[in-house]
N, C-alpha and C positions, 0 to 999 in steps of 0.2 A: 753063825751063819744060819741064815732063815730057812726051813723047811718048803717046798712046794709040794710035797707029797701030801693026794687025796685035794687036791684041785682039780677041775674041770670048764672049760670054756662053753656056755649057754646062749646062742644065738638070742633074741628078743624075737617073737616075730614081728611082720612087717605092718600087721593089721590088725585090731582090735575083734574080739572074740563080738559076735552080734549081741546084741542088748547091750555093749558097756555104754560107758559114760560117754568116750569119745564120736559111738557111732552116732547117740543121743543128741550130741552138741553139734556134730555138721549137719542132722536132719534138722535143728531147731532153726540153725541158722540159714540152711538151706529156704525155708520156711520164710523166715523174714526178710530175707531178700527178695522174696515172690510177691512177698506183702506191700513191699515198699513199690516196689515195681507196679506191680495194681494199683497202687494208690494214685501213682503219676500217670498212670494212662486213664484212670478214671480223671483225676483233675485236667488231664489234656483235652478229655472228650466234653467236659464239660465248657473249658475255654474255649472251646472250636464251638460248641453248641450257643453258649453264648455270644459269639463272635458273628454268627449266623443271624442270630435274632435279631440284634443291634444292626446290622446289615439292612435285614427287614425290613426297620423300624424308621430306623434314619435316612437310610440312602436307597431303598424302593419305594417305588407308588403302591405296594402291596397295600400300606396302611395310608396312604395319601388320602387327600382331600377331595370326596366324591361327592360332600351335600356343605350346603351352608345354610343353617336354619337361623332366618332375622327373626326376631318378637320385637313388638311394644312403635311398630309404625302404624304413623295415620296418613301423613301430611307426606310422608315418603312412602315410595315402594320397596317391597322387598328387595327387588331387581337392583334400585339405584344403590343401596344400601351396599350389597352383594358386589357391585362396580366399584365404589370406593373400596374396598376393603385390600381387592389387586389381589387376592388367595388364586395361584393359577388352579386347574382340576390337576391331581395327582402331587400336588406339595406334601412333602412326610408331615403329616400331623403333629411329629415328638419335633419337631425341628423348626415347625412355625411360632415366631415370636408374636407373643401375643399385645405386647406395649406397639409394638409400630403398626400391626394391623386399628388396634384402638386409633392410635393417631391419625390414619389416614381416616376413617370413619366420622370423626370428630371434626373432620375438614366440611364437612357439608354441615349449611346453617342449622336446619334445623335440628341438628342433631347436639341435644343438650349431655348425655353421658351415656357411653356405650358400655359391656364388659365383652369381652371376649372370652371364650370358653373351651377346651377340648372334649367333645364327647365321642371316644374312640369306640369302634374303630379308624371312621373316617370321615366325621362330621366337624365342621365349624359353627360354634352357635354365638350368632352376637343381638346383645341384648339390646335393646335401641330405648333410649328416655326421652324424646323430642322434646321441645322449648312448649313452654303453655302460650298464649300469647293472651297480653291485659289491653291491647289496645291497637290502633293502626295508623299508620305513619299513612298522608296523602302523597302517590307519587305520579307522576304521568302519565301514565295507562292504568290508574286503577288507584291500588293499595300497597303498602310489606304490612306483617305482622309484625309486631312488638312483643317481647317478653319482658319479665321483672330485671333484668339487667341490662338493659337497652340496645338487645341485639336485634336488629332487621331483618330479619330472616326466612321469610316468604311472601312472595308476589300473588296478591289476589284481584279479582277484577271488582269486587264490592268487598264495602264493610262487613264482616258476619253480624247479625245481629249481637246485641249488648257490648260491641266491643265500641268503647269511646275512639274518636279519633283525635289525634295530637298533631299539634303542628307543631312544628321544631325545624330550625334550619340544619341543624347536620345531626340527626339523632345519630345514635352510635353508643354504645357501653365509654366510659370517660368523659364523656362531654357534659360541662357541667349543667345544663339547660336540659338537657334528656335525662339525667341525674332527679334535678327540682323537679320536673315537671311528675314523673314518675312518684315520688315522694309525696306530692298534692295528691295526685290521683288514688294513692294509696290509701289515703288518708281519710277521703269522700264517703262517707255515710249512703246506704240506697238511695233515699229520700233527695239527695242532691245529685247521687251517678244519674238516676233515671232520665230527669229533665238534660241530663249535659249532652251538647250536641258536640261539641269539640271545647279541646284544654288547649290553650295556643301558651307557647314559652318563650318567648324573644330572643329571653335572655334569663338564667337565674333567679332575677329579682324583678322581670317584669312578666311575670305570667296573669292570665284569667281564663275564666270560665266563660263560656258562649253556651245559654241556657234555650230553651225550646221559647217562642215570641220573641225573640230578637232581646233578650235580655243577658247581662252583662256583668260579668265579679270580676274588679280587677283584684288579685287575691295578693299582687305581691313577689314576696320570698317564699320559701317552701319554710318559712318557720311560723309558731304559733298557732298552727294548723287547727287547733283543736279549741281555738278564741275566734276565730273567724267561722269556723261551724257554728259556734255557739250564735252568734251574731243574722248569720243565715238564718238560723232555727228559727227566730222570733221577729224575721224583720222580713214584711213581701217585697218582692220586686215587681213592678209594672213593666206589663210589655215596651219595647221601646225603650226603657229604662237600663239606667248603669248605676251598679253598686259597687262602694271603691272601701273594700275590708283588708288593706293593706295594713293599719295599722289599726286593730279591731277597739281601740280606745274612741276613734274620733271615726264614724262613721258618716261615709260621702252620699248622695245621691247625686245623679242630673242625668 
């Protein structure tokens, strides 16, 4: 039989003596939960802070559309430029597509290539390249100007000087007589632009030259451009006169 004598029953207490380990580990973790907790209301303050901005940004006139600065017009004004464009005053800047504002810009003839730009806070800046023009189309009250791809693209009341005048029945970019006749013109040495009072083209392969004295090249096709100069170079034409260098081997007069 087992002895119980010199035993004793020893309560634990209920709480840990200060400095031990256990009081250690709930202040640590006490600790970390404060941290974690901070961490999510800074992250909260910062998504509300951002949330705000992009508010600004996108969906007020704060940073809207208060100037639009055009460069690179002659033949236009800034103003007309600024009309196509369609940018209301106070559109959000981060929000304006800059491919359809190009497009509509790009709708006015003279207008050869545009960029669009954002220079924030609140400016639109479009770049304007207009069309050069090599020549002028005769039309009913006046003139268009022509460029190197055979677009018609302003209305003048005279020729400017140096620019040749072309006669073509439907000029236009595609057509193949505004095409040839362009290609000729291209081609012309000073020494023969100078005297050229107009390049008339029928047709692809019936074009000439209409010289100062009523003088006369019928030139042809737009090929061999550079045998029929030669030919030019060393052979006068008499007022009154027609030169027929269509086929630069067998040269016409009458």
């Amino acid at each position: 039989m087992t002895s119980t004598r010199g035993w004793r029953l020893v309560l634990a207490p209920r709480t840990a003596p200060a400095g031990s380990s256990q009081r250690r580990f709930a202040r640590r973790a006490r600790q970390h939960r404060l941290r974690v907790l901070l961490s999510w209301l800074v992250g909260l303050g910062v998504v509300a802070l951002l949330g705000g901005v992009v508010a600004v940004v996108y969906a007020t006139p704060a940073l809207g559309v208060h100037g639009i600065r055009v460069t690179g017009v002659v033949a236009l004004t800034a103003q007309e430029v600024r009309d196509a464009a369609g940018v209301a005053r106070g559109t959000p800047l981060a929000r304006l597509d800059l491919g359809v504002v190009e497009r509509r810009v790009r709708q006015l003839k003279p207008v050869r290539t545009v960029t669009a730009s954002k220079d924030y806070p609140r400016t639109l800046v479009l770049a304007v390249r207009e069309r050069t023009a090599v020549a002028v189309v005769p039309r009913a009250l006046g003139f268009v100007l022509l460029d190197t791809d055979g677009v018609a693209y302003l209305p003048v009341g005279s020729a400017p000087p140096g620019l040749p005048v072309l006669r073509l029945a439907a000029p236009g970019p595609g057509d193949p007589a505004t095409e040839a006749a362009l290609t000729v013109l291209a081609a012309l040495p000073p020494w023969l632009r100078d005297p050229l009072v107009a390049l008339a083209a029928e047709a692809p392969t019936r074009i000439r030259l209409e010289l100062t004295e009523r003088r006369t090249v019928v030139w042809g096709d737009a090929t061999e451009n550079e045998a029929k100069i030669r030919v030019l170079q060393f052979t006068k034409i008499a007022p009154d006169k027609t030169l027929d260098v269509s086929a630069p081997g067998v040269v016409l007069e009458r």
